[in-house]
C-alpha positions in Angstrom: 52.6 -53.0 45.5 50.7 -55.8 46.9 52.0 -58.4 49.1 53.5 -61.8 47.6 51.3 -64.8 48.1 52.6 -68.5 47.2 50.5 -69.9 44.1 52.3 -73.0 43.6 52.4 -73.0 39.9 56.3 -72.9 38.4 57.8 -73.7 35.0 60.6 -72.9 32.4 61.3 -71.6 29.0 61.8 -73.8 26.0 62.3 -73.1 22.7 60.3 -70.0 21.8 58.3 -70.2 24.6 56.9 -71.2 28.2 56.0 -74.1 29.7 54.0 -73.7 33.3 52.9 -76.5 35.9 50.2 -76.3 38.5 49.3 -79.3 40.7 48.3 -82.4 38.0 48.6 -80.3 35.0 51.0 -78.6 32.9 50.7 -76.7 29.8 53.6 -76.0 26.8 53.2 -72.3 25.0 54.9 -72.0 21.5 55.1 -68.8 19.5 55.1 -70.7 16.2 56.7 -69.2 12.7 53.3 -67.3 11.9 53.6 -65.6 14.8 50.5 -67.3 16.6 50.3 -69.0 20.1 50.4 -72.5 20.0 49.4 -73.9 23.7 49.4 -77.7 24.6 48.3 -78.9 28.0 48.6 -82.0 29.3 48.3 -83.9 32.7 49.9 -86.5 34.9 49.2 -87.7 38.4 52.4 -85.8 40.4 50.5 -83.8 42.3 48.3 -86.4 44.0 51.2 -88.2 45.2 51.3 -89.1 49.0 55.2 -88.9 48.9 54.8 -84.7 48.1 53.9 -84.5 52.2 57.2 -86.2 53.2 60.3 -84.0 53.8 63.4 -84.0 51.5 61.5 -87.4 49.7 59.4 -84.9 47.9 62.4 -82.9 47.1 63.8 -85.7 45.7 60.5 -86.6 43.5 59.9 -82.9 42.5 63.0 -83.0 41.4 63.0 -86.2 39.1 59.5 -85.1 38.0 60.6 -81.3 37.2 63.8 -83.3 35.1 61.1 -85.5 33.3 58.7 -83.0 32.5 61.2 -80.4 31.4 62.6 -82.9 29.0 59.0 -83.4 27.6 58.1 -80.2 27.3 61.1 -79.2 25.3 60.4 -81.8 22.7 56.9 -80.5 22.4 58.3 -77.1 22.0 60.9 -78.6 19.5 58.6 -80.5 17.5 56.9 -76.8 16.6 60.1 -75.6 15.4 61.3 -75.5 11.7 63.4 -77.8 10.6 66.5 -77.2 8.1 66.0 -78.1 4.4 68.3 -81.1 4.7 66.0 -82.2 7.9 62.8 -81.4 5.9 64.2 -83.3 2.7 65.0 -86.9 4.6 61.6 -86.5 6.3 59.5 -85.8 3.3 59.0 -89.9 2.9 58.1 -90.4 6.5 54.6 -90.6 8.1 53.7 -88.5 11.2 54.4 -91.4 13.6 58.0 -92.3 12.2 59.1 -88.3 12.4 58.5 -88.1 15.9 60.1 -91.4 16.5 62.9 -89.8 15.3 62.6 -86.4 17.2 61.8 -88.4 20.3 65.2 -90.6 19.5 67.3 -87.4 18.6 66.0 -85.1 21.7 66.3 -88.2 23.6 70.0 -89.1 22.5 71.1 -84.9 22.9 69.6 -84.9 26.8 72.1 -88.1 27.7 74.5 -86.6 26.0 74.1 -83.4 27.7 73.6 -85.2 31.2 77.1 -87.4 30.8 78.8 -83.9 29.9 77.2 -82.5 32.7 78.0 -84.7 35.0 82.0 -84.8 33.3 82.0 -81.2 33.5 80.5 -80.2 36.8 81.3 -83.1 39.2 84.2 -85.3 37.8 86.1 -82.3 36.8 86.1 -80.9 39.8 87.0 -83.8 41.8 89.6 -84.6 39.9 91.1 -81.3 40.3 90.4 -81.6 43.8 92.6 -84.5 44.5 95.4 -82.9 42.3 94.8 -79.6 45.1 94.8 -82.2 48.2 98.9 -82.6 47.1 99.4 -79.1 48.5 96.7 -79.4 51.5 96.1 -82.8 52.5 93.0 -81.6 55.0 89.8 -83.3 54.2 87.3 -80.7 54.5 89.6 -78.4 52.6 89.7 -80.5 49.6 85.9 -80.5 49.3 85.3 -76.9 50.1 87.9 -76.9 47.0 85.9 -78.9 44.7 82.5 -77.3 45.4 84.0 -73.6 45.1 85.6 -74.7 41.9 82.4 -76.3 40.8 80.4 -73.0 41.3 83.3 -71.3 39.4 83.0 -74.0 36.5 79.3 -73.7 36.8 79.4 -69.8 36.9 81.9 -69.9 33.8 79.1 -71.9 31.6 76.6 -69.6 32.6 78.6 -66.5 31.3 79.4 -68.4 27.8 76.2 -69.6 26.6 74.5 -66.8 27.4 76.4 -65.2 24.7 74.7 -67.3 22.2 71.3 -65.9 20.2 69.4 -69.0 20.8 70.2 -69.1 24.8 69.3 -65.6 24.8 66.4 -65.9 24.3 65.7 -68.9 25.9 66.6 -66.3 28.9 64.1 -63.7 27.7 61.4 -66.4 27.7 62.8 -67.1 31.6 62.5 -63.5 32.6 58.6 -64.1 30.9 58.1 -66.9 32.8 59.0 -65.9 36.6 57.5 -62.0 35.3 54.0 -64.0 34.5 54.7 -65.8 38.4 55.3 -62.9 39.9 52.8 -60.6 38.6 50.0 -63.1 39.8 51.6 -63.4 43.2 51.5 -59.8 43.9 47.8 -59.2 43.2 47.9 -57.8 40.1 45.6 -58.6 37.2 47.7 -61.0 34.5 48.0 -58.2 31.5 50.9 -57.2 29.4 51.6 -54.1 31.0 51.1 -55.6 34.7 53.7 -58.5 33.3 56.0 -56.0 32.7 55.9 -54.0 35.5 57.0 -57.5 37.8 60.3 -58.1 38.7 62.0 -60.9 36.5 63.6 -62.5 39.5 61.5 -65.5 41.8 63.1 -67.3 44.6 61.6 -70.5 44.1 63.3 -70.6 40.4 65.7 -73.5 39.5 68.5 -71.3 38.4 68.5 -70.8 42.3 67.6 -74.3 43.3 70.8 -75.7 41.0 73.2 -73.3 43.3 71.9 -74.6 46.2 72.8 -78.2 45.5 76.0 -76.9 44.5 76.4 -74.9 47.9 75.0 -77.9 50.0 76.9 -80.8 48.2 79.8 -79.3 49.9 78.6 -80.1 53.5 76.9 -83.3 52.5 80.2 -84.8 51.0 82.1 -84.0 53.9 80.4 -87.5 55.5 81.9 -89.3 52.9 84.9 -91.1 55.0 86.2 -93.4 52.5 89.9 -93.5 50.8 89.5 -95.4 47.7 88.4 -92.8 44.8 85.7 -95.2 43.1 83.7 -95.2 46.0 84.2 -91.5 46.8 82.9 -90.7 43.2 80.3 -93.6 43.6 79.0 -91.8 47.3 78.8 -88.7 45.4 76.5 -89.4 42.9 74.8 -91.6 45.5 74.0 -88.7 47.3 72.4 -86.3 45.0 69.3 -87.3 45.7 69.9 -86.8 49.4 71.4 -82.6 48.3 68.3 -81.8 45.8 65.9 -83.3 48.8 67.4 -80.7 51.0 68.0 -77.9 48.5 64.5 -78.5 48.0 63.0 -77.6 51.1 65.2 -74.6 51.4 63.6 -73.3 48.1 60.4 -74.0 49.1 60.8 -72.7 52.5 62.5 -69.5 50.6 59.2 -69.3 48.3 56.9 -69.1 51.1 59.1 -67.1 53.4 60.0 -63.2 53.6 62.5 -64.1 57.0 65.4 -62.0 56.8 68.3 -64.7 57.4 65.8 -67.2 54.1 66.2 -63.9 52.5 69.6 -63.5 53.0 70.6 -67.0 51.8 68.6 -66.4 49.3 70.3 -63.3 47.5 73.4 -65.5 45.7 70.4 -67.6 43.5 69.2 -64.4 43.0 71.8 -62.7 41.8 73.0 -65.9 39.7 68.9 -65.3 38.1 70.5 -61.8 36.5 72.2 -63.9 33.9 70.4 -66.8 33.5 66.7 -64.4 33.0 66.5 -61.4 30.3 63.5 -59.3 30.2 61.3 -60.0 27.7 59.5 -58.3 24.8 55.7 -58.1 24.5 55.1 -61.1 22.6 57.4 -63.2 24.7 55.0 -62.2 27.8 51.9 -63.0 25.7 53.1 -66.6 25.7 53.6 -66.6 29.3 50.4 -65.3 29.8 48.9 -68.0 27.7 51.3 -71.2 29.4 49.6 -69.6 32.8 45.5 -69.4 31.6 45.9 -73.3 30.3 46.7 -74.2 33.4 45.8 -72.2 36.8 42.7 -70.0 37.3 45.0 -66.5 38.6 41.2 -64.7 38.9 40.1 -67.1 41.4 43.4 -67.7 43.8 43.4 -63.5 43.4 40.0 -63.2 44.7 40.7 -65.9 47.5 43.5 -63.9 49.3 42.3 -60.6 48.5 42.6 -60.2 52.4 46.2 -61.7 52.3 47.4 -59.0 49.7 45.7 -56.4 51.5 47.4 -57.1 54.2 51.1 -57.0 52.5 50.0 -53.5 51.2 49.7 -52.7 54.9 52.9 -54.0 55.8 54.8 -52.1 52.5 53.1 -49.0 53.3 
């Protein structure tokens, strides 16, 4: 096999399908209901930003930008999907602009919801279990090594359960498409089907890996927080997410770019966290990929550019 060059095109799944970014563009593939592809691509200034040169500040943009993005590439997925009969019925007197209103308002209202839970469930649960645990140890850094190892438990726990459901399934199955379609393209190999399949579902730079990183690194960035008073221990704490994902990012980038055997090391929980969280995917579920990846980034060209590069990896494998 050839050796892995960095592309710098990522993405995620969304509802019956992929979404991939590259630089200033990013591009949404649905499998729709007739069982064609249905590709929207769209651009934004991101990657023209001066701040994507600064360390840990371009973590922290990525990171917003990959949250924003995300959020509006699931609606466009959404807004392909078939609505129930009740749905269909209250919308049947509504023009074009006034439904997705109302998609934007309900997809909109779900992703606050679904950040307050998130934020109840993985940080403020913890903590408050925490300080219940600091009873029977009342060392500091104890306490937090606590919380963060219970948080990774909690987070772990979520993983395991949704994956049971059909829908998140397949979500998963479009994930294992998605870093297949990544990895294919980074080892030299031409973007087909069969070529697709043949790539390992599992990428470094995948935010299934980046989200147990801030969980791993919140640990030792909380430890600075010196106050008593529990409002402004929870307040520092959300305070200084930014400051985590800014780090976290760099290690996944670093980790991306990197085949060092101590990055690689570090880099085998995320990994191994990807086996639930990615499913391999059937044929048609790649041809989406495939299509997410031609709307947006030109594999022929970056494969013919570092022709010498993957040479050079098959060198080094052989």
């Amino acid at each position: 096999m050839a050796g892995k060059v960095f592309s710098g095109i990522g993405g995620q799944a969304v509802m019956e399908g992929v979404m991939m970014r590259s630089k200033d563009e990013y591009a949404v593939a649905v499998r729709l209901s007739d069982h064609s592809i249905h590709v929207e691509k769209k651009q934004d200034n991101f990657g023209s930003s001066k701040w994507l040169k600064v360390p840990i500040i371009r973590g922290v943009i990525s990171f917003i930008y990959s949250l924003v993005t995300g959020i509006r590439a699931l609606m466009t997925s959404a807004s392909f999907i078939e609505d129930d009969e009740e749905t269909k019925e209250k919308r049947s007197h509504m023009t074009a602009e006034e439904i997705k209103k109302a998609e934007d308002k309900e997809l909109w209202g779900s992703f606050f919801f679904s950040l307050v839970l998130a934020l109840a469930i993985f940080f403020m649960l913890p903590y408050g279990l925490s300080k219940l645990f600091q009873r029977l140890v009342p060392n500091k850094e104890v306490v937090i090594a606590f919380e963060g190892i219970l948080r990774v438990v909690i987070f772990l726990a979520y993983i395991v359960l949704i994956s049971k459901l059909e829908d998140i399934r397949r979500v998963y199955m479009y994930h294992g498409a998605e870093h297949k379609c990544i990895n294919c393209i980074e080892n030299g190999m031409p973007l087909t089907v069969e070529n697709v399949k043949k790539s390992a579902r599992l990428h470094k730079r995948c935010g299934t890996s980046f989200i147990f990183i801030v969980m791993i690194i919140s640990i030792f960035v909380f430890m600075f927080i010196r106050s008593e008073n529990p409002l402004i221990q929870i307040l520092l704490r959300f305070a200084l997410i930014p400051v985590v994902a800014g780090i976290s990012y760099e290690f996944i980038r670093l980790a991306g770019r990197s085949e060092n055997a101590l990055v690689n090391l570090l880099s085998k929980p995320g990994l191994a966290l990807q086996k639930l969280t990615t499913q391999e995917p059937d044929d048609s579920m790649i041809e989406v990929g495939i299509a997410s990846v031609e709307a947006v980034f030109d594999w022929k060209k970056f494969q013919e550019e570092h022709q010498s590069d993957f040479a050079m990896g098959n060198e080094v494998h052989h």
